[in-house]
C-alpha positions in Angstrom: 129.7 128.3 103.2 126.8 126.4 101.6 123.9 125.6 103.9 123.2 121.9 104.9 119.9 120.3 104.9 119.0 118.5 107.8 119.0 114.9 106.2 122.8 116.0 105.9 123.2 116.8 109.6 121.8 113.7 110.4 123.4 111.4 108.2 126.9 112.8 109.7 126.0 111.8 112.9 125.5 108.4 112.1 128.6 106.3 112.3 130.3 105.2 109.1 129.4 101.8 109.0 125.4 102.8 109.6 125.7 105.0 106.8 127.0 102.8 104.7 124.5 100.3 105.2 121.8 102.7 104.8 123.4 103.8 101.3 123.2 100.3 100.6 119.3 99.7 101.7 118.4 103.2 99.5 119.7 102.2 96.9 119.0 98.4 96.4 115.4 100.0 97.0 115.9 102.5 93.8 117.4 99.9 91.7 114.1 97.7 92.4 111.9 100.4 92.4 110.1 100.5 95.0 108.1 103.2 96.1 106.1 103.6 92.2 103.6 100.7 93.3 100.5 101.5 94.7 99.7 101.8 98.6 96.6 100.1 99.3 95.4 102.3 102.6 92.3 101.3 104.6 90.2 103.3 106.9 89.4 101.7 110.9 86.1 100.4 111.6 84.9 103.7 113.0 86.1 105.7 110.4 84.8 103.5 107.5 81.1 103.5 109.7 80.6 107.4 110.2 82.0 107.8 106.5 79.3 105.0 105.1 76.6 106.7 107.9 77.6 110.4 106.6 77.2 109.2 103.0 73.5 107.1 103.1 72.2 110.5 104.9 73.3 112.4 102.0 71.5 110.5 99.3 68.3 111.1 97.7 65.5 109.2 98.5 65.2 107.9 95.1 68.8 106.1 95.8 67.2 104.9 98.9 64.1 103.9 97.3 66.2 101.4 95.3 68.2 100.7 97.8 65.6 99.2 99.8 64.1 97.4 97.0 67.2 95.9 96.5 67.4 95.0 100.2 64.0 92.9 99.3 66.0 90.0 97.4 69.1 90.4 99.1 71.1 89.6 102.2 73.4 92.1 102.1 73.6 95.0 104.5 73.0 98.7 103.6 76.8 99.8 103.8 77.5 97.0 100.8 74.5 98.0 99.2 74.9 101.5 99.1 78.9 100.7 98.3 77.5 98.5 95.0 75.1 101.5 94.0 78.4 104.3 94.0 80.1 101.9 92.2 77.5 101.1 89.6 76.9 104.8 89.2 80.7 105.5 88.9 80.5 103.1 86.0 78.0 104.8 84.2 79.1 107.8 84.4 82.4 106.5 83.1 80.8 104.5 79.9 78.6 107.5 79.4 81.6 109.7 79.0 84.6 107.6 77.8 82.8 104.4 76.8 85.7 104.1 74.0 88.4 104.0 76.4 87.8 101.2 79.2 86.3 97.7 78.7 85.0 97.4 82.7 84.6 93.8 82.4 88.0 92.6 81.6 89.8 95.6 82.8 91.2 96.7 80.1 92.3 100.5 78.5 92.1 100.8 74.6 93.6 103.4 72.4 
């Protein structure tokens, strides 16, 4: 005797006219495809703070040099600035090694 899974053991235990309408749901949700796109997933308040808090502590104080200059001339707090300086050093490093592939300004991949 083959051995069932336990998504098979459940779905006997729902009546026939539950399963049927949960056959129906899975499937008009393969047919559209849903499940490929992406998630966008955010972190709580106190997550995102001892995660921003955990990452200015482990710059250099070069990055924080410039990070306070920056500060100087703008209103934005340290948690944005120090996001905006990852980001701009993410880009670099991209452009410095695949400069040929992405166009950062309109978003687009080449060949």
């Amino acid at each position: 005797m083959p051995e069932t899974t336990v998504f098979e053991e459940l779905s006997r235990e729902l009546p026939e006219d539950e399963r049927e309408r949960l056959r129906r749901r899975i499937s008009a949700q393969l047919e559209r495809g849903v499940g490929d796109e992406v998630l966008r997933i955010g972190l709580s308040g106190a997550d995102r703070t001892r995660l921003l808090a955990r990452e200015l502590a482990s710059v250099g104080w070069w990055v924080k040099l410039a990070m306070w200059l920056r500060s100087l001339f703008s209103v934005a707090d340290k948690e944005t600035l120090l996001i905006d300086q990852k980001l701009a050093a993410l880009r670099r490093k991209i452009r410095l090694t695949g400069h040929d592939l992405l166009i950062f300004e309109s978003r687009v991949f080449t060949d």
